[in-house]
Structures are given as structure tokens and as C-alpha cells.
C-alpha positions, 0 to 999 in steps of 0.5 A: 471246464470250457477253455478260454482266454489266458490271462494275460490276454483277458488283462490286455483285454480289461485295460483295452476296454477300459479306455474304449469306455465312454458313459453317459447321463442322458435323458431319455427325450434326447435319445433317438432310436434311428434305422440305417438299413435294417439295424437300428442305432440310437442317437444323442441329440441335444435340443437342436436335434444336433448329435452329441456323439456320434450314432451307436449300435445296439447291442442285445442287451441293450435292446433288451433293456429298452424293451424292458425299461418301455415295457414292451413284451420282449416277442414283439419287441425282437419281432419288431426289430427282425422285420420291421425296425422302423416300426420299433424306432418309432414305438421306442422313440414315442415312449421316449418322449412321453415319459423322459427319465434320466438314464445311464447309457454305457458305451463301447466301441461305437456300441450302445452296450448297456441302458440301465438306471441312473442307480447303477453303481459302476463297478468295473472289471478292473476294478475286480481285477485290482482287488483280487489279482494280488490275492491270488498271486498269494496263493502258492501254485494257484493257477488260471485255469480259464478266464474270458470276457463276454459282451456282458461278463468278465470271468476268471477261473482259478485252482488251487492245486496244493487242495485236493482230495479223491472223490474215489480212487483215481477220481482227483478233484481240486479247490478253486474259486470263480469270480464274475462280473458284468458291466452291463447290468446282468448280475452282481459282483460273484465270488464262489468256488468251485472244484476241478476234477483232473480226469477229464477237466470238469469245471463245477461251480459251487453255487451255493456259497457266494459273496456279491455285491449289486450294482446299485447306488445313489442316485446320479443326477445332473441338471443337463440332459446329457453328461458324461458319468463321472468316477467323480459321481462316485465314492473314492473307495468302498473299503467295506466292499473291497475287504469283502471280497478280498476275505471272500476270495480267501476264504473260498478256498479254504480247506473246510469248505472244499472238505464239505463239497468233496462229501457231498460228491461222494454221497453223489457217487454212491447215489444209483440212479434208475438204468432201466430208462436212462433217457428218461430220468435225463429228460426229467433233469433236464426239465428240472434244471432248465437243461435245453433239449439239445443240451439234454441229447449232449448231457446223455451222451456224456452220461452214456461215455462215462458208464457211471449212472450215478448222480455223480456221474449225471452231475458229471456229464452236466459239466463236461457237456458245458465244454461242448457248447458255444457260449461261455456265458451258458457254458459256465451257468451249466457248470453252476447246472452241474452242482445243483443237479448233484445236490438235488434232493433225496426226494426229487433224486427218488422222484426222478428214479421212478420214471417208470411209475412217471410215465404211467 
């Protein structure tokens, strides 16, 4: 499992955030994309041209949305912003004002961090944090094994020590659960387990077994163009919501389920896979699961440390490898990765074990 943060400093963090946050309803024919230098900003301007704040940077995901909200192709789109960004702002700005809609521009540290719907229901990482933090401090020697929070998304990763089985002798595993959000639109509220193997940290995310919660709402409106988003546009509670995930986070941990998990490692382990080319059928996974080719080249490298070419031992070398990578956000979708590749298929595991046959 990739390190991260501890989870004093993940808290720190949260309540830092909370009060740099500042969002706001706007109309889009009061945006207007500007370039100082080589980086494009946007601006809030009222009917005067007058700025209501002052000039944001963009960030990726908020480029990201505009593009997509203005449907314009996401290579043009980044083509535009590296070489020619005046040429962007006045695409952007065109769309901007032909067709005004209202918007949620949600923003941070003098950043554009996200542009979504006036649908979007804002729910926060303190929010999750209060909900599931005393949850988890009812669990007897649970403990944070990594927690983190990306541009776009807040991790916490905790396991449960006193739930733990052996996949074979000397191999160790341990129940845990993964919670995630992100405020920036790209994703729901997650809550799934995962499992801890000791011998070398692995994390791996059982990605089958989730409890989410969309971010979409009523719609937000106001009769100004530009507003600040109230917590008053919202409901009070969401009782319903929050009982989810608090039976949720229980429940993720529970003996059964992490029994059920724990069978299916040992069905992995017992799965032989093809040694007469093993970069092979990694490259066939890879392709499968959406592995990149230099990932792929991390993954055989772990497999081959390892000697175990099994499927678990694939699946294995999958999650170890997502220690190495730079990203955490990629990192824990290798980790989900990892469980998908030891889960796959009889036939799909058959069909990559006859790589000899595939290469004819």
C-alpha cells in the first residue's frame, strides 16, 4: 500500500481546506477566460466588466470540466491550452456567452478547482470525516494504515488487525476498509474494504462491494449571476445518508465478508498461470485491465521477485507495484486493479494462459 499522509496531518489538512474554500453560483456570460503569460485564468466580472474576486488559476480538472461541459474534444482542447491559450480563451469565452447557464465554481487557494452543475450536491471531506472518524475509533486496534488528500480526492485507509486469516501458511492478511471521496466531481462517496497482506504491505481494494453516494441534488438557483453557495442551499441533515455509511463502514469489515475475500485468494493461489511465456500473459493482463505499458514492465518485475506465477501471485505484483508509482490517486485504482485481476474469470484466466495459441 502506497504511504501517505498520517492522519493527524490528513485532519490538519481537512480543516485547513475547509476554511480556504470559497464557492460560488455564477453564470456563465459572467466568466471570463483570460491569459496572463502562458496560463489561462478565469475571471468573475459583473455587468460592468468589474471583477468580483479576484483572477483564478485553473486547475486540471477544472480545465477538464470546461472542456467538456463546451464539448470541445479534450486533444484540442489541452492542444490549445500548451500552445496556444489565447486561442482557448476565446473559444472558451464564445461558448461562454452564447449559451449562459448557471454553474458551481468551487474554489480554493486562489484556484479554479472544479466547474460542475448547479446539481451538484456538495459533500465534504469533513463532512465524511465526521461521520466515520468515530467509527472507526470504536473498532478495537484499528489502525490508519494510509490516508492522503489529492487535488481531487480524500483517502483514508484503515485495518483491522484483530480480522485476519493466512491465504497459505506464512502469508497474513488482514480486513480493512477504504473510504474516498472527492470534491471536485469525480466520484462519489466510496466505502469498500479492502484487505492488508503483512509480508510485503500490499494493499488490495475489494471493488466489488461498495456503498456510494452521488453528488447530485436539487437544483441550486438564484436570481443573481453570481452568488456565493450557501450550506443554507442545503438540507440541514441527510439522516438517511449518513446511517448508510455509518452501517456501511461497519459492515465492511465484517467477518463474512473478509472469509469470502480470503477464499477467493486461495482459489487465486492455487490458479497456475502459463510459465512458458510469462511476459506474455502479463501483457494480455495489462491490455485487459487498463495496465500501462510502463506499469506493465513494474508489474513483471514484481511478478518475477516474487516467483509466485500464480494468479495471486499476478494480482499480487499488481498491488506492490502500485507502491512504486508516483500518483496516489493511480496508485489506489491499481490496488482496485489488483482485485479485479484476481477475480477475472476462469475463462478469460484460460484464455490468457494460452498465449502461445494467441500468438499464432
Amino acid at each position: 500500500m502506497k504511504s501517505g499522509r498520517s492522519i493527524q496531518d490528513v485532519s490538519r489538512e481537512i480543516l485547513r481546506q475547509q476554511e480556504a474554500k470559497a464557492d460560488y453560483l455564477v453564470a456563465t456570460d459572467r466568466l471570463y477566460m483570460d491569459t496572463y503569460g502562458d496560463s489561462p485564468v478565469i475571471r468573475v466580472l459583473d455587468r460592468e466588466g468589474i471583477d468580483q474576486i479576484e483572477p483564478l488559476e485553473i486547475q486540471q480538472t477544472a480545465h477538464q470540466q470546461i472542456g467538456t461541459y463546451l464539448d470541445i474534444p479534450s486533444k484540442y482542447y489541452d492542444r490549445m491550452l500548451q500552445r496556444d491559450p489565447a486561442l482557448l480563451s476565446y473559444n472558451v469565452n464564445r461558448w461562454f456567452q452564447k449559451e449562459p447557464e448557471q454553474k458551481l465554481l468551487r474554489t480554493m487557494d486562489g484556484k479554479a478547482r472544479a466547474f460542475l452543475s448547479n446539481r451538484y450536491r456538495r459533500i465534504d471531506n469533513l463532512d465524511i470525516a465526521r461521520v466515520v472518524l468515530p467509527i472507526i475509533g470504536e473498532m478495537e486496534g484499528a489502525r490508519f494504515e494510509s490516508c492522503e488528500i489529492t487535488d481531487d480526492r480524500m483517502y483514508l485507509k484503515v485495518v483491522n488487525p484483530r480480522l485476519q486469516a493466512e491465504v497459505v501458511p506464512g502469508d497474513i492478511v488482514q480486513a480493512g476498509i477504504m473510504i474516498s471521496n472527492s470534491e471536485t466531481g469525480l466520484g462519489a462517496v466510496n466505502i469498500q474494504p479492502l484487505i492488508y497482506r503483512l509480508v510485503c504491505s500490499n494493499g488490495m481494494v475489494v471493488n466489488e462491494a461498495a456503498a456510494r453516494r452521488n453528488h447530485v441534488g436539487r437544483v441550486t438557483d438564484s436570481e443573481e449571476n453570481f452568488s456565493v453557495y450557501s450550506q443554507a442551499t442545503l438540507d440541514a441533515e441527510d439522516k438517511a445518508f449518513v446511517m448508510k455509511i455509518q452501517d456501511t463502514v461497519r459492515a465492511a469489515v465484517e467477518e463474512a465478508r473478509f472469509s469470502q475475500v480470503v477464499g477467493k485468494m486461495r482459489e487465486a493461489k492455487a490458479a497456475q498461470m502459463d510459465t512458458h511465456d510469462v511476459p506474455a500473459v502479463v501483457k494480455l493482463a495489462s491490455k485487459e485491465f487498463h495496465i500501462t505499458d510502463s506499469e506493465s514492465t513494474g508489474v513483471l518485475q514484481r511478478l518475477i521477485e516474487s516467483n509466485d506465477l500464480t494468479l495471486y501471485g499476478l494480482s499480487n505484483a499488481v498491488t506492490r507495484h502500485s507502491q512504486d508509482v508516483e500518483s496516489y490517486d493511480r496508485a489506489t485504482k491499481l490496488e482496485e486493479i489488483g482485485y479485479s485481476v484476481m477475480t477475472m474469470s476462469p475463462a478469460l484466466f484460460r484464455q490468457m494462459n494460452r498465449t502461445e495459441l494467441l500468438a499464432a
